[in-house]
C-alpha positions as CSV (number, residue, x, y, z in Angstrom):
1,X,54.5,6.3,23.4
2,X,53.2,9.7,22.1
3,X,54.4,13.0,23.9
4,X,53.5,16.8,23.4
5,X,55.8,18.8,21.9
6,X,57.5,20.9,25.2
7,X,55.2,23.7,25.7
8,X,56.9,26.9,27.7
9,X,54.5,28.6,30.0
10,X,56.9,31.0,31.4
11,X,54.0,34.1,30.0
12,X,51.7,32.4,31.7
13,X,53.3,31.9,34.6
14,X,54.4,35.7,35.2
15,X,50.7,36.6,34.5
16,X,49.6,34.3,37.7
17,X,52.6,35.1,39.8
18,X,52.1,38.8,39.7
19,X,48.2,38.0,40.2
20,X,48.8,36.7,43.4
21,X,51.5,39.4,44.8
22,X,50.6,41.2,47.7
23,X,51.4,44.7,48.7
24,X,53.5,43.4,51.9
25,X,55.1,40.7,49.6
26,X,56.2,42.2,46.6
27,X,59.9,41.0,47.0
28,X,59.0,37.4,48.1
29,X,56.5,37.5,44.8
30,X,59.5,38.3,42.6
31,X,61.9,36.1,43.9
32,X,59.5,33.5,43.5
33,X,58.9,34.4,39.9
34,X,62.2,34.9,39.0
35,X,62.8,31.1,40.4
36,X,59.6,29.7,38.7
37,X,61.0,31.3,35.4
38,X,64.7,29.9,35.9
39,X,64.1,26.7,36.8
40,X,61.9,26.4,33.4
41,X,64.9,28.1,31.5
42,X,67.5,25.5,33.4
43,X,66.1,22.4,33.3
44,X,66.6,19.3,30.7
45,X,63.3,19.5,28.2
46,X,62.3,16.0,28.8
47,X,58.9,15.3,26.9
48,X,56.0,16.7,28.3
49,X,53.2,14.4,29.2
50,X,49.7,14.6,27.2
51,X,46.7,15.4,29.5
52,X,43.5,16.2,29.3
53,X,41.1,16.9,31.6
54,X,37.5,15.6,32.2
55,X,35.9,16.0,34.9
56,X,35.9,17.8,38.5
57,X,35.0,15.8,41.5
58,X,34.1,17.9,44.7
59,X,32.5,15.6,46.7
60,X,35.7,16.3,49.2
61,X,35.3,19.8,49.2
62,X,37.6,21.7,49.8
63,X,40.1,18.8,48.7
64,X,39.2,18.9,44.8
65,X,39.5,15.8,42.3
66,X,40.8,16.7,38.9
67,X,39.8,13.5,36.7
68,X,42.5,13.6,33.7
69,X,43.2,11.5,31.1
70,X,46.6,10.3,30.3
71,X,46.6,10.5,26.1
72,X,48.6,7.5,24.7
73,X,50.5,5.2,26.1
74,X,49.8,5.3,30.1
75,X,52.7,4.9,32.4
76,X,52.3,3.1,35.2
77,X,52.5,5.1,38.1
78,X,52.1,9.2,38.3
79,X,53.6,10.9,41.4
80,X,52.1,13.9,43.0
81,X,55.4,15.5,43.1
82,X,55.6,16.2,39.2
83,X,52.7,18.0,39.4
84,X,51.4,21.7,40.4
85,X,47.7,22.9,40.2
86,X,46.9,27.0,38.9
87,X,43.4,27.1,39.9
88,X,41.5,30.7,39.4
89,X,45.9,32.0,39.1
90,X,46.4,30.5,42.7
91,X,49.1,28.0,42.8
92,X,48.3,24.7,44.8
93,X,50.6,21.5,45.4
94,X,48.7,18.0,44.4
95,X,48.5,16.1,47.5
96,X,48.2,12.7,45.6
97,X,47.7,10.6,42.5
98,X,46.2,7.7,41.5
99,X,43.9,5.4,39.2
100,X,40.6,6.3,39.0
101,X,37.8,3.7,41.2
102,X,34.3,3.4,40.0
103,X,33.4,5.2,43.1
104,X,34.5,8.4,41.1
105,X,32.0,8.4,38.2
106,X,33.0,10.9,34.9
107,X,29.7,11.5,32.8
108,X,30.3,10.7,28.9
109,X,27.6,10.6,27.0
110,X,27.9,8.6,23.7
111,X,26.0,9.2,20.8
112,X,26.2,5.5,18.4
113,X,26.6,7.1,14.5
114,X,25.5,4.0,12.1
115,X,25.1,4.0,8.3
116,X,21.8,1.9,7.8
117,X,22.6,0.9,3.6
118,X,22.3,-2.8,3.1
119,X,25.9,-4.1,3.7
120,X,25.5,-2.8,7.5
121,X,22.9,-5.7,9.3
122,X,26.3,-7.8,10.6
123,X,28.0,-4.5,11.9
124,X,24.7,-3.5,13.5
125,X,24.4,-6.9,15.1
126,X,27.8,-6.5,16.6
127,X,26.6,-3.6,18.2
128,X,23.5,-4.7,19.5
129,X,25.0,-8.5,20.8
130,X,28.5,-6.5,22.4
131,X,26.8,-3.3,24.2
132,X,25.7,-4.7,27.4
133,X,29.1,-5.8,28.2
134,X,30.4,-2.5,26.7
135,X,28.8,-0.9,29.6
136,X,29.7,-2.7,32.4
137,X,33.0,-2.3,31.3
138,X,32.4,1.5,31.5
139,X,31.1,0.9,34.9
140,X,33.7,-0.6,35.9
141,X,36.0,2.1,35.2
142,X,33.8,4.9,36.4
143,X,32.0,6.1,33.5
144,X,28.9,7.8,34.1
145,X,27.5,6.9,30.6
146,X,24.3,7.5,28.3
147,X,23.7,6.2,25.0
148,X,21.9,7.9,21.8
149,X,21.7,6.5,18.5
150,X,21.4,8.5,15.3
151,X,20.8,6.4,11.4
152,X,21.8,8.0,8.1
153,X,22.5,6.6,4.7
154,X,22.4,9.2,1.9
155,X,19.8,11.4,4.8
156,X,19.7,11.1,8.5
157,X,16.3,8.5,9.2
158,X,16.4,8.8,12.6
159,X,17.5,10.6,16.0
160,X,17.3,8.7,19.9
161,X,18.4,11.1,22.2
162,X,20.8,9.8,24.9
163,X,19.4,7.4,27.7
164,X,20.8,5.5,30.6
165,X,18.7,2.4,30.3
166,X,21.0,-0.1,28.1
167,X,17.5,-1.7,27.7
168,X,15.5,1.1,26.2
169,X,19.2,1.6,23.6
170,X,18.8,-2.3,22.7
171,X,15.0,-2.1,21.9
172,X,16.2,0.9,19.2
173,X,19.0,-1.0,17.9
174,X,17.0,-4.3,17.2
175,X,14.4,-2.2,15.6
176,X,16.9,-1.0,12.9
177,X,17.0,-3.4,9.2
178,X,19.8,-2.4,7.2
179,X,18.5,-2.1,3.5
180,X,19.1,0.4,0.4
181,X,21.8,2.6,-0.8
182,X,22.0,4.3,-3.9
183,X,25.0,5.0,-4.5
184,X,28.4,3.9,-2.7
185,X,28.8,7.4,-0.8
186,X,26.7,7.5,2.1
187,X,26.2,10.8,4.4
188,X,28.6,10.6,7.2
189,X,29.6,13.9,7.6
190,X,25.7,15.1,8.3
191,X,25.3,12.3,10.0
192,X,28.3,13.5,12.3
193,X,27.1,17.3,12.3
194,X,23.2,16.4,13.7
195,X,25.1,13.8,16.6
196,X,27.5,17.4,17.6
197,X,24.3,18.9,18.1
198,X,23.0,16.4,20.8
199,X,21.4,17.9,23.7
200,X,24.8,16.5,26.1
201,X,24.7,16.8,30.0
202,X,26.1,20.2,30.7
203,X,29.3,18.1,32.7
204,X,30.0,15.4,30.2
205,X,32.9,14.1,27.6
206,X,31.2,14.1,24.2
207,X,32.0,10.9,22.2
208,X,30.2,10.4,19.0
209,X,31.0,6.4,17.8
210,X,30.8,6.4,14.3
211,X,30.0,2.7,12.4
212,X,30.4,2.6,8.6
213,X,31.5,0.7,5.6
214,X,30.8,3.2,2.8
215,X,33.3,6.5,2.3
216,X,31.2,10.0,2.5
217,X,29.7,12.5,0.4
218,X,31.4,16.1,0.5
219,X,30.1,19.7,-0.5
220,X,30.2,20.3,-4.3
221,X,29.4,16.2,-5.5
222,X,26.5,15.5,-7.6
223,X,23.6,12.9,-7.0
224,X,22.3,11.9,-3.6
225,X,23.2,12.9,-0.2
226,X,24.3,16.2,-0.6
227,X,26.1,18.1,2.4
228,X,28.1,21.8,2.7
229,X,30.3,19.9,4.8
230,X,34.0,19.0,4.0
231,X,36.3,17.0,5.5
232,X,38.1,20.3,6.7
233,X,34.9,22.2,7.8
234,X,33.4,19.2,9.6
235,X,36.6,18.7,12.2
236,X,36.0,22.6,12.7
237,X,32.9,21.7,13.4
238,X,33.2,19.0,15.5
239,X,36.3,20.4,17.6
240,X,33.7,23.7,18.1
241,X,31.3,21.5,19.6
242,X,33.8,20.1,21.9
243,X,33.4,16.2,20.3
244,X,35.6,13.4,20.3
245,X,34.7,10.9,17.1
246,X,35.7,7.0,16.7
247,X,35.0,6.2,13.8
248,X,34.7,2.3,13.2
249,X,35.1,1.7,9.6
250,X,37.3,0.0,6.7
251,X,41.3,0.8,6.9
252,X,41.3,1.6,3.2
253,X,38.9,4.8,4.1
254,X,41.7,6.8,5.4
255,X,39.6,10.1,5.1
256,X,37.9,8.9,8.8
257,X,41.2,8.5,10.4
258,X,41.9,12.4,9.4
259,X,38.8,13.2,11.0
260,X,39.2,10.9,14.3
261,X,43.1,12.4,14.5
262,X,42.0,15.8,14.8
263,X,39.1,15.5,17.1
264,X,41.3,13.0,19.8
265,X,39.5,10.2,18.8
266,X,40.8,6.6,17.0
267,X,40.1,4.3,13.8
268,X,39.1,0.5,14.3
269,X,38.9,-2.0,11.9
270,X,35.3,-2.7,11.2
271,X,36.7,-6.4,10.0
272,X,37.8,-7.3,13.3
273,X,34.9,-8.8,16.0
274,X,32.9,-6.2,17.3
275,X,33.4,-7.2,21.2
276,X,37.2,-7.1,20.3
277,X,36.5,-3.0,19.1
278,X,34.6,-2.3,22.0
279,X,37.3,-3.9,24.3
280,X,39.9,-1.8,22.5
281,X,37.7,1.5,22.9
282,X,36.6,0.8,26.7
283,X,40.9,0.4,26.8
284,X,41.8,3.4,25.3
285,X,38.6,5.6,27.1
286,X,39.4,4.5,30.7
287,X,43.0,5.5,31.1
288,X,42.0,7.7,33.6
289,X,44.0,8.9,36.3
290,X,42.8,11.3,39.6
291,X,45.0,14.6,40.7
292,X,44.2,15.9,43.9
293,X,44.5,19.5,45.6
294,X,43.1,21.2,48.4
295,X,41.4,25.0,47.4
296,X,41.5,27.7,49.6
297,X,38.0,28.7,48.5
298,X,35.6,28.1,51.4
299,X,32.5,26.7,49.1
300,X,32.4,25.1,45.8
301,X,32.3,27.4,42.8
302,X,30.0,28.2,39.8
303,X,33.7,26.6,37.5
304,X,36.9,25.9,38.5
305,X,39.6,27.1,35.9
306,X,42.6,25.0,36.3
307,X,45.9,24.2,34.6
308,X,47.6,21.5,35.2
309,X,51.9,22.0,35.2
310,X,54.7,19.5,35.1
311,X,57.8,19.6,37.0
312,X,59.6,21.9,34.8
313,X,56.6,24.4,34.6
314,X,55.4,23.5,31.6
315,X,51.4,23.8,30.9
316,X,50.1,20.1,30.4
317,X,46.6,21.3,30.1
318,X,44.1,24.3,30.8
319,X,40.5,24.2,30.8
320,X,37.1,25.4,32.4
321,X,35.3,22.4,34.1
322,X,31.4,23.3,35.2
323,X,30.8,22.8,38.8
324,X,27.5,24.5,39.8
325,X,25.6,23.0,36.5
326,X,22.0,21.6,35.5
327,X,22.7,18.2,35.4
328,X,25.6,17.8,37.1
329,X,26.2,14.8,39.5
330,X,27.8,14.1,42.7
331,X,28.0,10.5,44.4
332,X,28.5,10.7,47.9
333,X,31.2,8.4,47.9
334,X,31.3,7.5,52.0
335,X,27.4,7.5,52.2
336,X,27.2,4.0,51.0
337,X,24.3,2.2,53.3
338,X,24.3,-1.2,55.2
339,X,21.7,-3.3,53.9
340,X,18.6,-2.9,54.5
341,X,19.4,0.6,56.2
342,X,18.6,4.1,55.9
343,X,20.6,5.2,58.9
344,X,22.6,7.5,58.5
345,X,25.8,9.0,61.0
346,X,25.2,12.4,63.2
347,X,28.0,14.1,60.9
348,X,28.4,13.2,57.5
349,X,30.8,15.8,56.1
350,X,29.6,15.6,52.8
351,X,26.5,16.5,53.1
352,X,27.8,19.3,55.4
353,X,29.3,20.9,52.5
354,X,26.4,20.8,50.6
355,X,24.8,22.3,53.5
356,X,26.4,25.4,53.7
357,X,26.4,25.4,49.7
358,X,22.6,25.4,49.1
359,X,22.1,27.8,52.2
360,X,24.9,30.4,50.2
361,X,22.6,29.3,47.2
362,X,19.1,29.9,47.1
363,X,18.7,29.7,43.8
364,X,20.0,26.5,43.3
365,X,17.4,23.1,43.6
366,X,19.2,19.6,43.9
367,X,17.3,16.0,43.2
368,X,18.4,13.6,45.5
369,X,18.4,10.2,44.5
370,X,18.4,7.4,46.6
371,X,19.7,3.7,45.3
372,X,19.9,0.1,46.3
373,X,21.4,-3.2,45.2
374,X,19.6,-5.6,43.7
375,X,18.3,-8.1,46.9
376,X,14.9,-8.0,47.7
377,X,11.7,-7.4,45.5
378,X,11.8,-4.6,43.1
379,X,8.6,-2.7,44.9
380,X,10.5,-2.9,48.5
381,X,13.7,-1.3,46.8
382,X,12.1,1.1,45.7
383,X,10.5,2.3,49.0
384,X,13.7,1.7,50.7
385,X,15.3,3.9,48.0
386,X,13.0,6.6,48.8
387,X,13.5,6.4,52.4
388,X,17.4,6.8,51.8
389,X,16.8,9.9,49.4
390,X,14.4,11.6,52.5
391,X,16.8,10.6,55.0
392,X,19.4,12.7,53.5
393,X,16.5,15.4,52.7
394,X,16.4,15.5,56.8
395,X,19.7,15.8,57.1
396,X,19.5,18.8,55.2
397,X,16.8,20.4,56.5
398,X,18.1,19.8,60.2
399,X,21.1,22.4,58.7
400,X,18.8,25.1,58.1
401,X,18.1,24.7,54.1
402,X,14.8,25.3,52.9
403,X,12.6,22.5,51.8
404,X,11.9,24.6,48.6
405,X,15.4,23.4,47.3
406,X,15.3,19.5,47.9
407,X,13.5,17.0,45.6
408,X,13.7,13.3,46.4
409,X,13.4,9.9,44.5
410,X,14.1,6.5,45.1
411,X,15.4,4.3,41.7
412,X,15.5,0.8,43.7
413,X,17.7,-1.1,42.0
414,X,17.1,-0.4,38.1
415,X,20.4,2.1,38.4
416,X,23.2,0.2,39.3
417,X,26.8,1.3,39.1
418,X,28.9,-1.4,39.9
419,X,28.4,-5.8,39.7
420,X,25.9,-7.1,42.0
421,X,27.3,-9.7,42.2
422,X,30.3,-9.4,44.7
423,X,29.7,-7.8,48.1
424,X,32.0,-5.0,47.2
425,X,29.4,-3.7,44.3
426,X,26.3,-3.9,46.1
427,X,27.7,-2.1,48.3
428,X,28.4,0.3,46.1
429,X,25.2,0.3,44.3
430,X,23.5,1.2,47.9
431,X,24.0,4.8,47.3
432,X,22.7,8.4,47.2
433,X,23.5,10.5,44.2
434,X,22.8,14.0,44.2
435,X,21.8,16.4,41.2
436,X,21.7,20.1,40.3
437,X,18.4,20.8,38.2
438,X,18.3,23.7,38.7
439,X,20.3,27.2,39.2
């Protein structure tokens, strides 16, 4: 099992103790900081646990949903009791733990990286005979995915930004022909700098999947494919841009593995069956774990900055997770339909939330997008789709927020998020999904 290094936050803490002192409560402040600060000193220095965090979910508002992944080896249960929140340099207790459920969706948007040169077609293959069941897998877990695809041998030859439609990512994968390559060297590290620059959702994990046989070209080499990157200067790169690589390749290239290391990604044998790699990768990407607290803000803000403490103080992560951003996505997790319905209750405190939100927020224009399972023709899911989406819109409306700031759109069933075929993932495919576009 890997563990971080202990990490004392005792700075940190003082700076959000005194933060939150109050003029009548300057001796109760102290004594609590002077505790906080002990108890860190006291304690045994156990290993700290290795988090990092993903995604918000405040589709509970004001209870918050921290969505954290456990890096390594995951035990098998997490108690809310070894945990404290530090939102905004307020302290909060989490109220409970648990797995994550595919009704709590984390965008990741995945950009495939695949050397094109002729030993490649069998590899490519792989990916194109393995991806459908990659991404039910993801759905499964709760991953909000989309797919790009960027080709490079010694030059990049071509760019897909990221879609949703596993359909529209297998028509470009069974396009591609491997063929060529002039030298041994191909171009990975362009390669990897173009997929950094992907246009990502403003609220997703970055994950670039790297697929190659052939070691890479660095600044200073003669002959074709020539790059200013290094090895050092691209995992500057990359970790600047916030990406996690995977880098599928052969074990004997141990250049990838430095580069994979030091952006919290992993190395897989590109000998080994592809479904066997993607099984691995779903594994080690859906170890995720949820974290709750309860805010004392009254609406849902622009960010949430959080840290994340163990039960001896010490700072398991930190980070700034978008909220209020183009792009961003909320499932309405109790406003699943019966079938066939559009009804919806008299109070749905969801929605009341929102409510209050977009009437504090002019500015801000949500799409909201209704869904279905997959029973009955595609034209009548559709409409009923629709009349889900407007349904909510007259929810909204009925609480006072202008029509100006409401879009609707019915998908039928061509966006589902869970199996249809049990009972328990149509019903989770009959949905409404709401998103920010614009702010």
């Amino acid at each position: 099992m890997r563990w971080a290094a202990p990490l004392l936050v005792a700075g940190f803490l003082q700076t959000v103790v005194t933060a939150q002192q109050e003029p009548s409560g300057a001796d109760t402040s102290v004594l609590l900081q002077r505790r906080l600060l002990e108890q860190a000193r006291i304690q045994p220095r156990s290993p700290a646990l290795q988090l990092r965090l993903h995604n918000v979910d405040i589709s509970h508002f004001p209870e918050i949903n921290l969505i954290v992944e456990v890096i390594g080896e995951s035990p098998d249960t997490l108690r809310a009791e070894d945990f404290t929140v530090i939102e905004n340099e307020r302290v909060y207790p989490v109220l409970s733990v648990g797995r994550l459920s595919p009704q709590r969706r984390v965008p990741v948007d995945f950009i495939f990286v695949i050397d094109v040169t002729g030993t490649m077609q069998a590899y490519i293959n792989g990916v194109r005979d393995n991806i459908e069941r990659f991404t039910r897998t993801l759905l499964l877990h709760g991953i909000d995915y989309r797919l790009g695809l960027l080709l490079f041998s010694d030059v990049i030859e071509r760019v897909y930004p990221p879609t949703e439609d596993v359909k529209e990512f297998l028509s470009w994968i069974s396009r591609i022909w491997a063929s060529g390559g002039m030298d041994e060297k191909e171009n990975a590290l362009e390669a990897l700098a173009e997929a950094a620059r992907t246009a990502f959702r403003p609220a997703a994990n970055r994950v670039i999947v790297l697929i190659t046989d052939a070691p890479y070209h660095q600044k200073g080499e003669r002959g074709y494919g020539r790059t200013d990157f290094t090895t050092e200067n691209i995992i500057e790169f990359l970790r600047q841009h916030q990406v996690r690589v995977f880098c599928i390749t052969r074990p004997e290239l141990k250049e990838y593995r430095r580069i994979a290391e030091a952006t919290r990604g992993a190395v897989y044998d590109i000998q080994l069956p592809f479904s066997q790699i993607l099984d691995r990768y779903a594994a080690e990407l859906t170890n995720l774990w949820v974290l709750t607290y309860r805010t004392g803000e009254d609406i849902p803000p622009d960010s949430v900055r959080v840290a994340i403490l163990d039960r001896e103080r010490r700072q398991l992560v930190r980070q700034v997770i978008p909220v209020v951003a183009i792009g961003r996505k909320f499932i309405l997790e109790h406003l699943l339909f019966e079938t066939n319905s559009t009804a919806l209750p008299d109070t749905v405190p969801e929605l009341e939330i929102i409510a209050r939100f977009l009437k504090r927020r002019p500015e801000v224009v949500i799409r909201i997008e209704g869904h279905t399972d997959n029973r009955g023709t595609s034209l009548y899911n559709r409409r009923l789709s629709l009349r889900r989406a407007e349904s909510v819109r007259q929810y909204l409306l009925r609480r006072g927020v202008p029509s100006r700031q409401l879009i609707v759109v019915g998908f039928g069933d061509t966006r589902p998020i869970a199996d249809n075929e049990t009972e328990f993932g149509r019903s989770l495919n009959r949905r409404v999904e709401i998103v920010i576009v614009r702010k």
